[in-house]
N, CA, C and O atoms as a Tripos MOL2 file, in Angstrom:
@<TRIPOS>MOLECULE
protein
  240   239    60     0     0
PROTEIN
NO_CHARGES

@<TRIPOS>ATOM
      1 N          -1.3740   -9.7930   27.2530 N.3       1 UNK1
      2 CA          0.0250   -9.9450   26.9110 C.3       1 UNK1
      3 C           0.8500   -9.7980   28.1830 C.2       1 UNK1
      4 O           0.5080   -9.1070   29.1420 O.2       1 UNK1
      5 N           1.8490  -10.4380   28.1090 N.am      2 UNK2
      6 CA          2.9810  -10.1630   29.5090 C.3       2 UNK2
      7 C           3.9350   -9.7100   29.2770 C.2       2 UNK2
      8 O           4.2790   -9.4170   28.1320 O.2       2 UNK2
      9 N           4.5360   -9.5530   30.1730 N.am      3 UNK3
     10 CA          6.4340   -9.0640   30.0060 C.3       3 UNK3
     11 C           6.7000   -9.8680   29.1970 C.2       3 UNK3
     12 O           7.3030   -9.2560   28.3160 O.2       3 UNK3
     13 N           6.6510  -10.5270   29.0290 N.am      4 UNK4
     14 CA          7.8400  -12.1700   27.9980 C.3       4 UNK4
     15 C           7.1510  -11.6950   26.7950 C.2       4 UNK4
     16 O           8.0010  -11.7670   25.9070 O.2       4 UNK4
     17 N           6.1490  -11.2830   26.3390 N.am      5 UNK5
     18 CA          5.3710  -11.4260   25.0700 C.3       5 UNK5
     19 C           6.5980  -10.7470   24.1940 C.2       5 UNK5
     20 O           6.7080  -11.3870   23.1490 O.2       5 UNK5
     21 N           7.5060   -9.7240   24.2590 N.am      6 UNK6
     22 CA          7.8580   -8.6980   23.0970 C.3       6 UNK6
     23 C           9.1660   -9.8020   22.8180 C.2       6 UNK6
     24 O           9.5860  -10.2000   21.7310 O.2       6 UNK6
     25 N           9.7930  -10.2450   24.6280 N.am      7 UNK7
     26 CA         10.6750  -11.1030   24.0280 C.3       7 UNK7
     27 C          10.2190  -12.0090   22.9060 C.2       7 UNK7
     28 O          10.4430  -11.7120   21.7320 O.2       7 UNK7
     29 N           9.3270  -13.5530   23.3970 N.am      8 UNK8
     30 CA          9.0240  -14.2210   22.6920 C.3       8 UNK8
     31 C           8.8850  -13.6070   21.0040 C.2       8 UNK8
     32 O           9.3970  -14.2470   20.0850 O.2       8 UNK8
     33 N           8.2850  -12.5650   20.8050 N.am      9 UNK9
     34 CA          8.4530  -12.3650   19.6510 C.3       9 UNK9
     35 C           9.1240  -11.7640   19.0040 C.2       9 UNK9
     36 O           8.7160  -11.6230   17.8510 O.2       9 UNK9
     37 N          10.4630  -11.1020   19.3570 N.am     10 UNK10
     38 CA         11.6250  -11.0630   18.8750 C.3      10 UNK10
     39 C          12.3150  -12.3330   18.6080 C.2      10 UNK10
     40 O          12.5780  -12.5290   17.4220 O.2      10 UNK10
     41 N          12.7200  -13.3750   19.5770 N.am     11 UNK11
     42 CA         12.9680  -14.4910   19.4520 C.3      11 UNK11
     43 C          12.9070  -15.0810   18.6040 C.2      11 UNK11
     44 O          13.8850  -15.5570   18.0260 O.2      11 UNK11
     45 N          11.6050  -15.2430   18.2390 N.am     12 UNK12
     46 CA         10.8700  -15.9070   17.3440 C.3      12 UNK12
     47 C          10.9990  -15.3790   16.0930 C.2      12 UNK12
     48 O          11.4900  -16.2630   15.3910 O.2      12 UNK12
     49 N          10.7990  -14.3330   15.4180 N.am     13 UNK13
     50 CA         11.3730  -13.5000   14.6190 C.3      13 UNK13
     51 C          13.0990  -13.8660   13.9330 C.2      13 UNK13
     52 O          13.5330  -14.1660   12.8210 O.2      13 UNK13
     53 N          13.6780  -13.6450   15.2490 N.am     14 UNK14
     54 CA         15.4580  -13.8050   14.9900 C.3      14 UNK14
     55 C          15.6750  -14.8950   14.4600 C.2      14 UNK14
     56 O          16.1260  -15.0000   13.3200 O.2      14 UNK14
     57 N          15.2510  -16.3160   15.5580 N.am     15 UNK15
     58 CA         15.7880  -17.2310   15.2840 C.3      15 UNK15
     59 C          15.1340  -18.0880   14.2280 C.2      15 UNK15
     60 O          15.8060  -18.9890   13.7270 O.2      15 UNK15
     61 N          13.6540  -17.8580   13.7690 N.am     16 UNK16
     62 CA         13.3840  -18.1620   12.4150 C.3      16 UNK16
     63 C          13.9020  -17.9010   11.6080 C.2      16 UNK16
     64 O          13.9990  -18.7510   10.7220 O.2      16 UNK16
     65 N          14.5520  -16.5710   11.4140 N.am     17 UNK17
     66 CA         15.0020  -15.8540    9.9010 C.3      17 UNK17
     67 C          13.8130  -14.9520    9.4580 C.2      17 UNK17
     68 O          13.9450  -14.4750    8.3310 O.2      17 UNK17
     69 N          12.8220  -14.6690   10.0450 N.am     18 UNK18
     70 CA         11.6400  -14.1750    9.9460 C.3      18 UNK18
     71 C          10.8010  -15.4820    9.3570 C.2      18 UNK18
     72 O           9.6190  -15.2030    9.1530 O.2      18 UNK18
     73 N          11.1150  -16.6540    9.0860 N.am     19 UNK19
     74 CA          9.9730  -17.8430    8.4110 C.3      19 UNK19
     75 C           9.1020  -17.6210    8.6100 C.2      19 UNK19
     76 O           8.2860  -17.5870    7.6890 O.2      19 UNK19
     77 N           8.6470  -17.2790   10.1450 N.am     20 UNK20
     78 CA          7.6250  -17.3050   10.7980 C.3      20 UNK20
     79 C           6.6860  -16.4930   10.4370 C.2      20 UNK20
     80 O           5.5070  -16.8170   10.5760 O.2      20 UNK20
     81 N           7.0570  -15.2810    9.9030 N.am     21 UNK21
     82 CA          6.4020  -13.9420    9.4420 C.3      21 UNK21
     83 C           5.5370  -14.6080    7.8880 C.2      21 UNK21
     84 O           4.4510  -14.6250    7.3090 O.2      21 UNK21
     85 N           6.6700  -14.9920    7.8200 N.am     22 UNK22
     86 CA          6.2980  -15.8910    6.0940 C.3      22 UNK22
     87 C           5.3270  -16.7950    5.9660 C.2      22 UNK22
     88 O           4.5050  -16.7660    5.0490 O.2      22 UNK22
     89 N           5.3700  -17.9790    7.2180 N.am     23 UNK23
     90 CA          4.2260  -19.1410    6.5090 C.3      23 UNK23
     91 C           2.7510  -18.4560    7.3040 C.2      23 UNK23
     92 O           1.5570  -18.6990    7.1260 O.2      23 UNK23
     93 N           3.4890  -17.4800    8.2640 N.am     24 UNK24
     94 CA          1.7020  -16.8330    8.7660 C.3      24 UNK24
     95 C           1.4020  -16.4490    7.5700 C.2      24 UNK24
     96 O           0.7460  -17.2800    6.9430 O.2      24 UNK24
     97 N           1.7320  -15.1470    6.8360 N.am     25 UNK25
     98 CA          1.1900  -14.7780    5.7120 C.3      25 UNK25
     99 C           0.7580  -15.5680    4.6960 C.2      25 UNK25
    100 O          -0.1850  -15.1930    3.9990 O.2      25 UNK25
    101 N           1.2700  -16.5410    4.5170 N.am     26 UNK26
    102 CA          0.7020  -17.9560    3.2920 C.3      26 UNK26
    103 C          -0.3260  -18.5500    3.6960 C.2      26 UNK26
    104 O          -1.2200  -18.7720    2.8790 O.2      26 UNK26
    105 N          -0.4760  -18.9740    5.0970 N.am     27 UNK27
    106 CA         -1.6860  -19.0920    5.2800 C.3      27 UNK27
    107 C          -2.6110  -18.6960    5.7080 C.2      27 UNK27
    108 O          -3.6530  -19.2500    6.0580 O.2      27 UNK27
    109 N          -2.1580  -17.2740    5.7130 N.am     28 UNK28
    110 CA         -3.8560  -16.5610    5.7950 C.3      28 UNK28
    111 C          -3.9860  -16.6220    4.2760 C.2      28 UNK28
    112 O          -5.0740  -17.1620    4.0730 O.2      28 UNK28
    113 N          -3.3710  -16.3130    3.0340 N.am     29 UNK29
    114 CA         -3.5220  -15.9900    2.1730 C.3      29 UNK29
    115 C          -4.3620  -17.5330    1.6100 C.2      29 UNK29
    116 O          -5.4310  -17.6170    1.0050 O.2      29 UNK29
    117 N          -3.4360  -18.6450    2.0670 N.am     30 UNK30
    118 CA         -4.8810  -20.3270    1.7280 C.3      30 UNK30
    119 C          -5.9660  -19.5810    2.1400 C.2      30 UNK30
    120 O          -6.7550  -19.1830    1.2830 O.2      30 UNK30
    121 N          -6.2130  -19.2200    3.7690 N.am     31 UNK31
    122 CA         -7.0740  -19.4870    3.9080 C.3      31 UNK31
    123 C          -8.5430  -18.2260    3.6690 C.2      31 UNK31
    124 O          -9.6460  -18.2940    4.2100 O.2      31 UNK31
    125 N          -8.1620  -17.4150    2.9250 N.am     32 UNK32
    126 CA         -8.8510  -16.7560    2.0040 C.3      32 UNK32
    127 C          -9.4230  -17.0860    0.7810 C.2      32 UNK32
    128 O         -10.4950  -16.5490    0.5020 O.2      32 UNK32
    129 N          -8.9920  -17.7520    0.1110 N.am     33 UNK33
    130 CA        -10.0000  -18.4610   -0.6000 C.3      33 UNK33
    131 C         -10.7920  -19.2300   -0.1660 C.2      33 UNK33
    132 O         -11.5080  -19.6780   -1.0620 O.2      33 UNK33
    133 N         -11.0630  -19.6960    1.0300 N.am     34 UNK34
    134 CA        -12.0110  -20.7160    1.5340 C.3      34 UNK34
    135 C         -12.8770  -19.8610    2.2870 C.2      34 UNK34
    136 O         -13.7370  -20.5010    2.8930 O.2      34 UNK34
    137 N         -12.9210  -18.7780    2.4260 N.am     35 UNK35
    138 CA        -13.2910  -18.0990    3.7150 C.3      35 UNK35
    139 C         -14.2260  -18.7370    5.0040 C.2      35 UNK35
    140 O         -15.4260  -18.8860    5.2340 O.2      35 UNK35
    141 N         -13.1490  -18.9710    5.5840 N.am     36 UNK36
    142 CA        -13.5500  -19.5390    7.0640 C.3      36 UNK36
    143 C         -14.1860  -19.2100    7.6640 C.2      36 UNK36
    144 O         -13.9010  -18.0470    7.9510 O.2      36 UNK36
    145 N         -15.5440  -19.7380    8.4230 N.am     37 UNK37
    146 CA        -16.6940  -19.0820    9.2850 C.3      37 UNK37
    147 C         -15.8380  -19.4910   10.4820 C.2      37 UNK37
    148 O         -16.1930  -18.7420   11.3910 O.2      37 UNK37
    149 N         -14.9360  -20.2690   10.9050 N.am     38 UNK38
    150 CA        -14.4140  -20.6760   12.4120 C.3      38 UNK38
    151 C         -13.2400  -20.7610   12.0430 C.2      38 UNK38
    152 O         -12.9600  -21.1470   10.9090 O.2      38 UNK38
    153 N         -12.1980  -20.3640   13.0660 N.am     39 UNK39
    154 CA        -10.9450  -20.3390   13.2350 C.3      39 UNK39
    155 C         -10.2110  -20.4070   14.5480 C.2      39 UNK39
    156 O         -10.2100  -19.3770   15.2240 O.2      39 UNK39
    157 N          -9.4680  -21.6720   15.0940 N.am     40 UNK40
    158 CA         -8.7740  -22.0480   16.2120 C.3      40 UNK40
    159 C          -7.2170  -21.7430   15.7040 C.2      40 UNK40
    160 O          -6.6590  -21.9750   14.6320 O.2      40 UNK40
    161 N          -6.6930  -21.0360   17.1110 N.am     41 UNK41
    162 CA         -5.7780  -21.2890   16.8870 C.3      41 UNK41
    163 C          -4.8820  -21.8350   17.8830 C.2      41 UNK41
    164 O          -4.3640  -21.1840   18.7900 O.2      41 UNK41
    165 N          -4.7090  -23.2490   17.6300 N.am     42 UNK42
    166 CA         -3.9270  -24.0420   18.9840 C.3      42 UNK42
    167 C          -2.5720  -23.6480   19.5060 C.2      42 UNK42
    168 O          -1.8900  -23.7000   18.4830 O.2      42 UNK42
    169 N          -1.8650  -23.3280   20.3750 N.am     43 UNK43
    170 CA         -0.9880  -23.3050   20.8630 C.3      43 UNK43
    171 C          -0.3720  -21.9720   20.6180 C.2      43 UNK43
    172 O           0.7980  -21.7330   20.3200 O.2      43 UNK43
    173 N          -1.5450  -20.9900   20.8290 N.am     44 UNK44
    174 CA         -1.3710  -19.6330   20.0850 C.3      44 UNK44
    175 C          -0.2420  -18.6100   20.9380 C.2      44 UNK44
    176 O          -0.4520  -17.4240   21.1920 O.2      44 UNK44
    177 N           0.7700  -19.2420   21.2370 N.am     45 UNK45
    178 CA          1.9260  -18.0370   21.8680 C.3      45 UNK45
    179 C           1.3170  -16.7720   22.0210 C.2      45 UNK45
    180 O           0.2390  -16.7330   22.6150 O.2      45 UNK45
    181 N           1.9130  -15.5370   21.5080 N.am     46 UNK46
    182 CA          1.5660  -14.5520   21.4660 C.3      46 UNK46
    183 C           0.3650  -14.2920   20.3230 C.2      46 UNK46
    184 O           0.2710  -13.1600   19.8480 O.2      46 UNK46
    185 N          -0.3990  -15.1740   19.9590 N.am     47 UNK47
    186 CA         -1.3140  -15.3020   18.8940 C.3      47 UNK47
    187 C          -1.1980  -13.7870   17.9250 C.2      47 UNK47
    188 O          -2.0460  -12.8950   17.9400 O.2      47 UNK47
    189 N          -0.3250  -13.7870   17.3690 N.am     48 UNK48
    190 CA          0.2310  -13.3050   15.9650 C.3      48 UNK48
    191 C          -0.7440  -14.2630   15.0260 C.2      48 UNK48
    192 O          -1.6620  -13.5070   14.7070 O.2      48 UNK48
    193 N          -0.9580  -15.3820   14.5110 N.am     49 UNK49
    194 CA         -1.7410  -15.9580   13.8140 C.3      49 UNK49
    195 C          -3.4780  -15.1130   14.1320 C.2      49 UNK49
    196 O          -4.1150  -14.3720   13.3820 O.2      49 UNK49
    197 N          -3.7950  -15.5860   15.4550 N.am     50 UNK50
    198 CA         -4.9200  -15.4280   15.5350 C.3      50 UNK50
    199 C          -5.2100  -14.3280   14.9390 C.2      50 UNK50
    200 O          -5.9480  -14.3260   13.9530 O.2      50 UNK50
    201 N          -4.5620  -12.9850   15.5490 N.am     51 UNK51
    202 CA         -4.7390  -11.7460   15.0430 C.3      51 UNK51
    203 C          -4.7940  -11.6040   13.4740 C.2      51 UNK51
    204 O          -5.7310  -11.1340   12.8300 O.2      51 UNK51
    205 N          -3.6250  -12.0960   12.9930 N.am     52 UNK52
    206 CA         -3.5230  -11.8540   11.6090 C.3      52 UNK52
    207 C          -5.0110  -12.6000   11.1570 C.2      52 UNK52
    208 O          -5.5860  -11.8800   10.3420 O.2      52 UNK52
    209 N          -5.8070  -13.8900   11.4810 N.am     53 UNK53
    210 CA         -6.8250  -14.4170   11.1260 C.3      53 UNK53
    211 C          -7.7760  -13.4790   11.1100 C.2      53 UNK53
    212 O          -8.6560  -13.6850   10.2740 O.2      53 UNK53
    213 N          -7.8850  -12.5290   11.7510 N.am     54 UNK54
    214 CA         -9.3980  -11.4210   11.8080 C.3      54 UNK54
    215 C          -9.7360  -10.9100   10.6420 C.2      54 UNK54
    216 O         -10.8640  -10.7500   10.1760 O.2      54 UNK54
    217 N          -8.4030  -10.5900   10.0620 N.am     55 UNK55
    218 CA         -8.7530   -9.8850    8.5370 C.3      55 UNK55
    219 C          -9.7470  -10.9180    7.3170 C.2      55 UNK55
    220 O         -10.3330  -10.3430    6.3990 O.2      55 UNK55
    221 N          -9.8170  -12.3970    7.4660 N.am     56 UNK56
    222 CA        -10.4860  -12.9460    7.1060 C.3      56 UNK56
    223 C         -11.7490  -12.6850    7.6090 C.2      56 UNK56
    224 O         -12.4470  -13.1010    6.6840 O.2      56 UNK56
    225 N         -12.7690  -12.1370    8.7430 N.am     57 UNK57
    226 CA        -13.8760  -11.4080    9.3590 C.3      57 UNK57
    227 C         -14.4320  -12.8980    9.6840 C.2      57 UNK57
    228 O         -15.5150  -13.2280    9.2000 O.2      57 UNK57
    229 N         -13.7760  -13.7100   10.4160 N.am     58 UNK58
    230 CA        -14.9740  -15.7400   10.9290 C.3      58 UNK58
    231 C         -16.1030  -15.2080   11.8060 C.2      58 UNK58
    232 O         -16.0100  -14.1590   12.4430 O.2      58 UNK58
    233 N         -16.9610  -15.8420   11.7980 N.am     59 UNK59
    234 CA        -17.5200  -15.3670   12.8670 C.3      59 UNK59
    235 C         -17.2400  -15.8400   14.3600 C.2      59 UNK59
    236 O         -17.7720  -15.4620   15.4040 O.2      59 UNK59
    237 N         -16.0540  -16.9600   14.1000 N.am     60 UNK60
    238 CA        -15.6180  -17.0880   15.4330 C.3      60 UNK60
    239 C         -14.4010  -17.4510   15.7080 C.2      60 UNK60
    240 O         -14.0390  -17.5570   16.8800 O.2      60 UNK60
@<TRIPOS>BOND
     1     1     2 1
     2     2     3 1
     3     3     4 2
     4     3     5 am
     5     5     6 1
     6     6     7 1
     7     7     8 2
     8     7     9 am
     9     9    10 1
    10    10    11 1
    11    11    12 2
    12    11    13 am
    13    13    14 1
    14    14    15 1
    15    15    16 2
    16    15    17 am
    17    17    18 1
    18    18    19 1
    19    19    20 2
    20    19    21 am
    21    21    22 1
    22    22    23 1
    23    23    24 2
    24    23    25 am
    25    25    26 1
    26    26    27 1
    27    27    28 2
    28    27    29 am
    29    29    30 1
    30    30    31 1
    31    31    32 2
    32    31    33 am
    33    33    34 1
    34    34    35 1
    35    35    36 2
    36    35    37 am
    37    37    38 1
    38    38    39 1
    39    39    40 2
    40    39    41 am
    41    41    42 1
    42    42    43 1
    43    43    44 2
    44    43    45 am
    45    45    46 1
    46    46    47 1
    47    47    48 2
    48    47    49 am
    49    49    50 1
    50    50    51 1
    51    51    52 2
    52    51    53 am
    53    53    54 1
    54    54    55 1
    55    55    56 2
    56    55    57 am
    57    57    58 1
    58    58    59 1
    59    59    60 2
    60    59    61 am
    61    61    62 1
    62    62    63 1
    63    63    64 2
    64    63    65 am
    65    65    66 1
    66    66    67 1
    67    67    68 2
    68    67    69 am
    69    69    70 1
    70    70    71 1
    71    71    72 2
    72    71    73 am
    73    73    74 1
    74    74    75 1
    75    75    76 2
    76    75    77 am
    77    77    78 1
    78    78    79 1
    79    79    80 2
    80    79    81 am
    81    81    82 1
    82    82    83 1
    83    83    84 2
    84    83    85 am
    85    85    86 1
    86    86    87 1
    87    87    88 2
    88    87    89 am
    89    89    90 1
    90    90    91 1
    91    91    92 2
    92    91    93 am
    93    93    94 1
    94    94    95 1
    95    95    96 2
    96    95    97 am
    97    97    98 1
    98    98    99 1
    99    99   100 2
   100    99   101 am
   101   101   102 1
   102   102   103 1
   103   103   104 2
   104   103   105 am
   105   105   106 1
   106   106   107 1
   107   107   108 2
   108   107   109 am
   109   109   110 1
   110   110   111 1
   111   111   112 2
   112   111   113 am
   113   113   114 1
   114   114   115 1
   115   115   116 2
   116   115   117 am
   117   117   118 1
   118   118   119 1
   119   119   120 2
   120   119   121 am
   121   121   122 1
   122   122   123 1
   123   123   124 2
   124   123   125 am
   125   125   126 1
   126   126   127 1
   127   127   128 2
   128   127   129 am
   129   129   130 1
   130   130   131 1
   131   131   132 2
   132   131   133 am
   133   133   134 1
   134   134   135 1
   135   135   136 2
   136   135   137 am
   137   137   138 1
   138   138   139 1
   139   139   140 2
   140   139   141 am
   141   141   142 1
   142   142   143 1
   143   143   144 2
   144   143   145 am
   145   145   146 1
   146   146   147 1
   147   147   148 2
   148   147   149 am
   149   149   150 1
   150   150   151 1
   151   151   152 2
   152   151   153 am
   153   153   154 1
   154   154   155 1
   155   155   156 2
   156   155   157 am
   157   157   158 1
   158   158   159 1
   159   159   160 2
   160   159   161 am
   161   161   162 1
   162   162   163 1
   163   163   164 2
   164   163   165 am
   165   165   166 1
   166   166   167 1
   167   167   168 2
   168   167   169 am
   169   169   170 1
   170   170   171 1
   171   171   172 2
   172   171   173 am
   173   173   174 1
   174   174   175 1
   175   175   176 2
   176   175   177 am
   177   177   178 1
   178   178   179 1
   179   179   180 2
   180   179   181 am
   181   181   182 1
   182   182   183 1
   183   183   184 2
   184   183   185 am
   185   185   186 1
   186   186   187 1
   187   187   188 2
   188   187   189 am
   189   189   190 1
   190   190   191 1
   191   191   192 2
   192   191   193 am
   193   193   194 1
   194   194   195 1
   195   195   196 2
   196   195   197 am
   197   197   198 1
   198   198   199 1
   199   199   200 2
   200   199   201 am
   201   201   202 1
   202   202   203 1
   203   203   204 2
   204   203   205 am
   205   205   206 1
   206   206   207 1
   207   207   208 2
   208   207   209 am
   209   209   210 1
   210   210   211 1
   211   211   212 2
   212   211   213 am
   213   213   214 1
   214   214   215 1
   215   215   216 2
   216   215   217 am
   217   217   218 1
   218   218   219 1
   219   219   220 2
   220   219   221 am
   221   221   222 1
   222   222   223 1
   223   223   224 2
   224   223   225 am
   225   225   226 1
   226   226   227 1
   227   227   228 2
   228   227   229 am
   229   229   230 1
   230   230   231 1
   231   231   232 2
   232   231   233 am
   233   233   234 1
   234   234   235 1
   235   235   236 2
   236   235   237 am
   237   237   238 1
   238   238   239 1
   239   239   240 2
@<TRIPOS>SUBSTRUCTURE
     1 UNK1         2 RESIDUE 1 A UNK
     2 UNK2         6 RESIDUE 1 A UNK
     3 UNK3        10 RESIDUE 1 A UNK
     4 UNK4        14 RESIDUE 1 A UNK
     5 UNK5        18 RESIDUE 1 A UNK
     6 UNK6        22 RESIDUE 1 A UNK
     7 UNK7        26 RESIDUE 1 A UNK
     8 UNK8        30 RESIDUE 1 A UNK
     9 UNK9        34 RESIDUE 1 A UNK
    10 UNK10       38 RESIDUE 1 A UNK
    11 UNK11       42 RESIDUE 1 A UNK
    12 UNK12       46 RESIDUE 1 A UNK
    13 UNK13       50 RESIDUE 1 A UNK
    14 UNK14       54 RESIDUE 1 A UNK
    15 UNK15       58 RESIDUE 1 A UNK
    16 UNK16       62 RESIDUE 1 A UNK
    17 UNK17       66 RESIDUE 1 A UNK
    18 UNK18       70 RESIDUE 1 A UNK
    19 UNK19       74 RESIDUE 1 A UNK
    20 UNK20       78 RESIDUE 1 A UNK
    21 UNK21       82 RESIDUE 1 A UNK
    22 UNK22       86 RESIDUE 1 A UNK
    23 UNK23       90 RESIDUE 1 A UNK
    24 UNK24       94 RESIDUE 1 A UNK
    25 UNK25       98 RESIDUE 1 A UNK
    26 UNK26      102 RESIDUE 1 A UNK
    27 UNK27      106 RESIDUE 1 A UNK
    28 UNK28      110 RESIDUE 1 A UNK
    29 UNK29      114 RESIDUE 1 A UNK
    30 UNK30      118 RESIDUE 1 A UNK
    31 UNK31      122 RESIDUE 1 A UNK
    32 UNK32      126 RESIDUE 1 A UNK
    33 UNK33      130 RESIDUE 1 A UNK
    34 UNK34      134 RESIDUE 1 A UNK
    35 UNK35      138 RESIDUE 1 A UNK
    36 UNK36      142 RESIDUE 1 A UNK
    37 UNK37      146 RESIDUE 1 A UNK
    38 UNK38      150 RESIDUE 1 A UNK
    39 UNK39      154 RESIDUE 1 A UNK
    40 UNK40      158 RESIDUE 1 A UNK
    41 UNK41      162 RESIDUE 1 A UNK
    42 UNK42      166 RESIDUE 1 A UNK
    43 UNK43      170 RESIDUE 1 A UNK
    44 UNK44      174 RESIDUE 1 A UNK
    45 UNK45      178 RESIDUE 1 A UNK
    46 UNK46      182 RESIDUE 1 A UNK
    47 UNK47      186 RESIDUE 1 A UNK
    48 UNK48      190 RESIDUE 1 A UNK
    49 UNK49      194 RESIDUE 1 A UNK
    50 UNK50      198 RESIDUE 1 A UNK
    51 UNK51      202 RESIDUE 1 A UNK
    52 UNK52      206 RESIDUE 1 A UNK
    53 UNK53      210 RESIDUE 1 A UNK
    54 UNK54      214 RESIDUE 1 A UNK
    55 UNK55      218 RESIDUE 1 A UNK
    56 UNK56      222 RESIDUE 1 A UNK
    57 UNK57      226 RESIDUE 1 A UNK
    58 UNK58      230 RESIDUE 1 A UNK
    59 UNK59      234 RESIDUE 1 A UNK
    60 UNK60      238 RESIDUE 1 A UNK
């Protein structure tokens, strides 16, 4: 993580309205019923997604 990381995710946070907080949670929640053995996450900013993805346990 860097200096910019806490910004970026305040930012991101604010100027969504929190959305952002929102469609992460929806789709981890899809993607729990499928349970995923692999998981990318492209263009992962401060990878908030990725992280939140672990709780699904992929093996990669």
């Amino acid at each position: 993580m860097t200096i910019f990381s806490p910004r970026y995710d305040f930012l991101n946070h604010f100027l969504s309205l929190g959305i952002d907080i929102w469609w992460r949670q929806q789709a981890i929640r899809q993607l729990r019923n499928s349970t995923p053995r692999r998981i990318l996450d492209v263009a992962t900013g401060t990878a908030d997604f990725a992280i939140a993805s672990l709780r699904l346990r992929p093996e990669k």
